[in-house]
N, C-alpha and C positions, 0 to 999 in steps of 0.2 A: 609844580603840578601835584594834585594830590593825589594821592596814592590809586582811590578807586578810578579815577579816568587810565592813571598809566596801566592798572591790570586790566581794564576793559581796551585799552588799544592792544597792548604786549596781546590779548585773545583773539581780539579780531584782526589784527594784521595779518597773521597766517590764511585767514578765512578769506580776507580780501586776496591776499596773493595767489592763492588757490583758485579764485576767481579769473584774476587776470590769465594764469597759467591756463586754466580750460578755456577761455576766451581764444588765444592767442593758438594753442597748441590743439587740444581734446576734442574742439567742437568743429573742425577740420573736417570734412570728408576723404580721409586717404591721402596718399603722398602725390602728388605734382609730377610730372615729368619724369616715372619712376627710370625709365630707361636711358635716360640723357647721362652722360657723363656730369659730375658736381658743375666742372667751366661750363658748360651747355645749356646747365640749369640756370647756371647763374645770370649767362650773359642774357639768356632768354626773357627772365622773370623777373629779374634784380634791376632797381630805381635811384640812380646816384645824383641825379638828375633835383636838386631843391625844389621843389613847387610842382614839378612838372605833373604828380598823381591828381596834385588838389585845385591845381589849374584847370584840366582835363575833367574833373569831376563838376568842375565852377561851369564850365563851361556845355556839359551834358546835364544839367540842370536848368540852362537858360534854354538851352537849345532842344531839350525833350528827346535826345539821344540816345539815354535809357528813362527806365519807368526811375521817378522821381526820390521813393527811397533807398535806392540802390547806392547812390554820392552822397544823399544824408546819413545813412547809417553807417557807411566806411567814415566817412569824415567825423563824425560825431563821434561814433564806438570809442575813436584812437583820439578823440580830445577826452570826453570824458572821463574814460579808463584810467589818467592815470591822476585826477584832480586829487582824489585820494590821499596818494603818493603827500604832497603839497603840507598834508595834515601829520600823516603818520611820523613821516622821518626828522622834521626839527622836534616836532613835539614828543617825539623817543631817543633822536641822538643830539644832543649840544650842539657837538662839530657839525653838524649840519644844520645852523638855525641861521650862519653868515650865505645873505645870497650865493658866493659864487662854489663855495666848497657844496652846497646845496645842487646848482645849477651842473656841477660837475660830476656830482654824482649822479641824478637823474641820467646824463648824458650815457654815462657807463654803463648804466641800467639797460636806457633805451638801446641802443647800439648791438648789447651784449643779446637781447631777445631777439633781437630783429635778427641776426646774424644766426643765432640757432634756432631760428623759425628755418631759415632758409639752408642751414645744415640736414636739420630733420626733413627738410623736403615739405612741409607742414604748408607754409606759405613763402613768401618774398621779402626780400631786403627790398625795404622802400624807406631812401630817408627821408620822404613824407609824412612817415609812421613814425618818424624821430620827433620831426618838427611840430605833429600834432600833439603828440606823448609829452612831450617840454611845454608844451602851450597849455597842456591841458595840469601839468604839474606846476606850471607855473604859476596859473588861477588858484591850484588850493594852498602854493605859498602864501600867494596875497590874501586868503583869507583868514590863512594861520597868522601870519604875520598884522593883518588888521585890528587894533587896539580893542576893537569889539571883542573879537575871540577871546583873544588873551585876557581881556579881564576877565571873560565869562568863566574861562578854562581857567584862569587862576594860574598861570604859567611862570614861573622862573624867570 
């Protein structure tokens, strides 16, 4: 890779993550459930349940249940947010260029936010929000990873 792409990522990665961070955290109105006990909070607001947010969202879309971009923009936010990711991290770290050391890391990522969203009180453990976030990291693998990029990028 040459030199001026990786100092233009090594700059914007912080700026991106700073992004995801006020997305995820900042842009929050207030803490949740401030007076519940953490278990209270949790069991309350917290989604272990696979598919079950994007099911429900699939399904108040067909059904006109809420107004229409309220399951678009939760679903999409949390696929898009993290395509980025997909670009930055083989294209800055080696060890992350083999799918699954890649796929594992995202995972630790995802998991790690979600979990102190719902420390901070901020928002909820939904691992909906895992499975979009890997979907959505997984799109900018395949496009890092696409022979198009890479010759364009000149990559290693």
């Amino acid at each position: 890779m040459n030199r001026s792409l990786r100092f233009f990522l090594l700059i914007t990665l912080p700026l991106y993550l700073l992004l995801v961070l006020y997305v995820m955290f900042a842009s929050r109105t207030g803490r949740i459930l401030e007076n519940a006990t953490l278990i209270e909070y949790i069991t309350s607001l917290s989604n272990f349940i696979p598919l079950k947010t994007i099911l429900s969202y699939i399904r108040a879309i067909f059904s006109g249940s809420l107004p229409l971009h309220v399951p678009l923009v939760n679903l999409s936010v949390n696929l898009i947010m993290f395509v980025p990711m997909g670009l930055y991290l083989p294209c800055l770290f080696k060890k992350l260029r083999p799918f699954g050391w890649y796929t594992l890391c995202m995972v630790v990522i995802l998991f790690v936010l979600e979990a102190v969203q719902m420390l901070l009180r901020v928002g909820s453990f939904d691992i909906d929000d895992v499975i979009l976030g890997l979907a959505g990291a997984w799109i900018g693998f395949a496009m890092w990873k696409s022979r198009y990029v890479q010759s364009r990028l000149n990559i290693d």
